[in-house]
C-alpha positions in Angstrom: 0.0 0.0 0.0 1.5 3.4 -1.2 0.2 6.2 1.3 1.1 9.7 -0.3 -0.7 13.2 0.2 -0.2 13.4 -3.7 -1.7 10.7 -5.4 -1.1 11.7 -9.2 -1.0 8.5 -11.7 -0.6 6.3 -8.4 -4.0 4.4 -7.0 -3.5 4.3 -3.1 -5.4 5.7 0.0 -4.7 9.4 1.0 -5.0 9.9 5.2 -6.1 13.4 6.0 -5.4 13.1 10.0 -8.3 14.1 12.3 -9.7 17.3 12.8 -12.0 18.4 15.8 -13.9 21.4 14.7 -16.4 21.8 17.6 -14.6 24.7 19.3 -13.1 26.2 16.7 -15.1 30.1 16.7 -16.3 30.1 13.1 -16.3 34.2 13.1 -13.0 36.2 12.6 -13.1 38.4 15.6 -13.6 41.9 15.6 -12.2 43.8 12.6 -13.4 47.3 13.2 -14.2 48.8 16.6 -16.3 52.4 17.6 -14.7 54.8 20.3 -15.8 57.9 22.0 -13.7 59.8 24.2 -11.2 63.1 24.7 -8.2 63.2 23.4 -5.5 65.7 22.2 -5.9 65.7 18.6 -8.4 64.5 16.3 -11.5 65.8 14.6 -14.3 67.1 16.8 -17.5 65.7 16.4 -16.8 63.3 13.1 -15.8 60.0 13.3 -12.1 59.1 11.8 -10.2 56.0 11.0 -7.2 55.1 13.4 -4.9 52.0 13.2 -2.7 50.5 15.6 0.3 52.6 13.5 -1.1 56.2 12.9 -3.4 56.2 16.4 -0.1 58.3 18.7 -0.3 60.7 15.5 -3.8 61.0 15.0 -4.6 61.1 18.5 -2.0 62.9 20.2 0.4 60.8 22.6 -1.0 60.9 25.9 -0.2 57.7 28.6 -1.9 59.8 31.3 -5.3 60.1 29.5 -7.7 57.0 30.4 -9.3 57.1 27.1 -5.7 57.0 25.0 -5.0 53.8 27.4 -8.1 52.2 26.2 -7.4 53.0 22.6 -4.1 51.1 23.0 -5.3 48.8 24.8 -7.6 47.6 21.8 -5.0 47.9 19.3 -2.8 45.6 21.9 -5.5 43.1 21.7 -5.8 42.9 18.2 -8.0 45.0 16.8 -7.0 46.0 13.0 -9.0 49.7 13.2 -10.8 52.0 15.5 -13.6 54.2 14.5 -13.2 57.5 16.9 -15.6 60.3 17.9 -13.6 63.0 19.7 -15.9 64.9 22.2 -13.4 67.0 23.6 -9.9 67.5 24.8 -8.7 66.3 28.4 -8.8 68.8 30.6 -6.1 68.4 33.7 -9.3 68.4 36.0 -10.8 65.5 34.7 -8.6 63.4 35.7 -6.6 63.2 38.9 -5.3 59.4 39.3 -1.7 59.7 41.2 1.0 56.3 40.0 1.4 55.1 43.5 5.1 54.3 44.0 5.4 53.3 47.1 2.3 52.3 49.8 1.5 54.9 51.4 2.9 54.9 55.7 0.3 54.8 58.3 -0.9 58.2 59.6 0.3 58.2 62.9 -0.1 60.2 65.8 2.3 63.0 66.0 4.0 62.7 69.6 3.2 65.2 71.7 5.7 68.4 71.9 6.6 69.1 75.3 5.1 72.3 76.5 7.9 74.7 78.4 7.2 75.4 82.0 6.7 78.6 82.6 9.7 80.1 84.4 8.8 82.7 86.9 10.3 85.8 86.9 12.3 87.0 89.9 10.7 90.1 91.1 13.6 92.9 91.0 14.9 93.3 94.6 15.6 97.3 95.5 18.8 98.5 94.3 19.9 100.5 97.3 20.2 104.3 96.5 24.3 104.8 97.0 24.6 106.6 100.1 27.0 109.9 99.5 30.3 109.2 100.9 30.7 112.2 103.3 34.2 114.8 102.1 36.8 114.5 104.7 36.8 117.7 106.9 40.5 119.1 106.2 42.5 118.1 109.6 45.2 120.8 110.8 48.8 119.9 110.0 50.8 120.3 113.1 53.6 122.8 111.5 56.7 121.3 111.0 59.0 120.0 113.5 62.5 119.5 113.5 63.3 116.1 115.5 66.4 115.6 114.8 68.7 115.9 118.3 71.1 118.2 118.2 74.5 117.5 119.8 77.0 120.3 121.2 80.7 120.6 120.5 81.4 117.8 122.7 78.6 115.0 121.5 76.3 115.7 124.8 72.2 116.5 123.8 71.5 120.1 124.5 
């Protein structure tokens, strides 16, 4: 027996394999999708063709904007083209979603600061008025005396 895929001038059997086709989806997925939302750049009001090539052109590159992320996150999925309505451009207001980093500590208590004890203030004691020293009354010189012992011719005291 001769088993070939190509028969030709040859008589044989031909084996195909088996093929399960109960799960197979028998539609192609989504080829075109339909998106409303703000963005950047675009035309207002009028629907416009985007592709997973020209959309950061078309629509103005914008990772911050919710509706850009689900634009790309359609084209990551697999769609071939989007169909966009731009309503409006994103205002800064709109949206407000911080990138956490890091959690967030646990608000704690803030200790206590001790409060300063009052320290009292010495009351000023008197300074005592400064008593005028009394001027010396002027005390008599006795006039001047000789001391000195005189001695005579001969040495004796006088």
């Amino acid at each position: 027996m001769i088993q070939s895929k190509i028969l030709g001038e040859a008589a044989g059997i031909q084996y195909q394999g088996v093929k399960d086709e109960s799960e197979v989806n028998q539609s192609g997925g989504l080829t075109t999708g339909y998106f409303v939302g703000r963005f950047k750049r675009g035309f207002m009001s009028k629907p416009f063709a985007v592709t997973a090539t020209n959309f950061q052109a078309l629509l103005g590159y914008d990772p911050s904007n919710p509706d850009y992320l689900a634009v790309e996150d359609a084209f990551s999925r697999g769609i071939p083209s989007l169909k966009v309505v731009r309503i409006g451009a994103l205002e800064k207001t709109i949206i407000d979603v911080p990138t956490p980093t890091e959690p967030e500590p646990e608000p704690t208590e803030p200790e206590p600061t001790p409060t300063p004890t009052p320290t009292p203030t010495p009351t000023p004691t008197p300074t005592p008025t400064p008593t005028p020293t009394p001027t010396p009354t002027p005390t008599p010189t006795p006039p001047d005396i000789d001391y000195t012992p005189e001695t005579g011719a001969d040495g004796d005291w006088e």
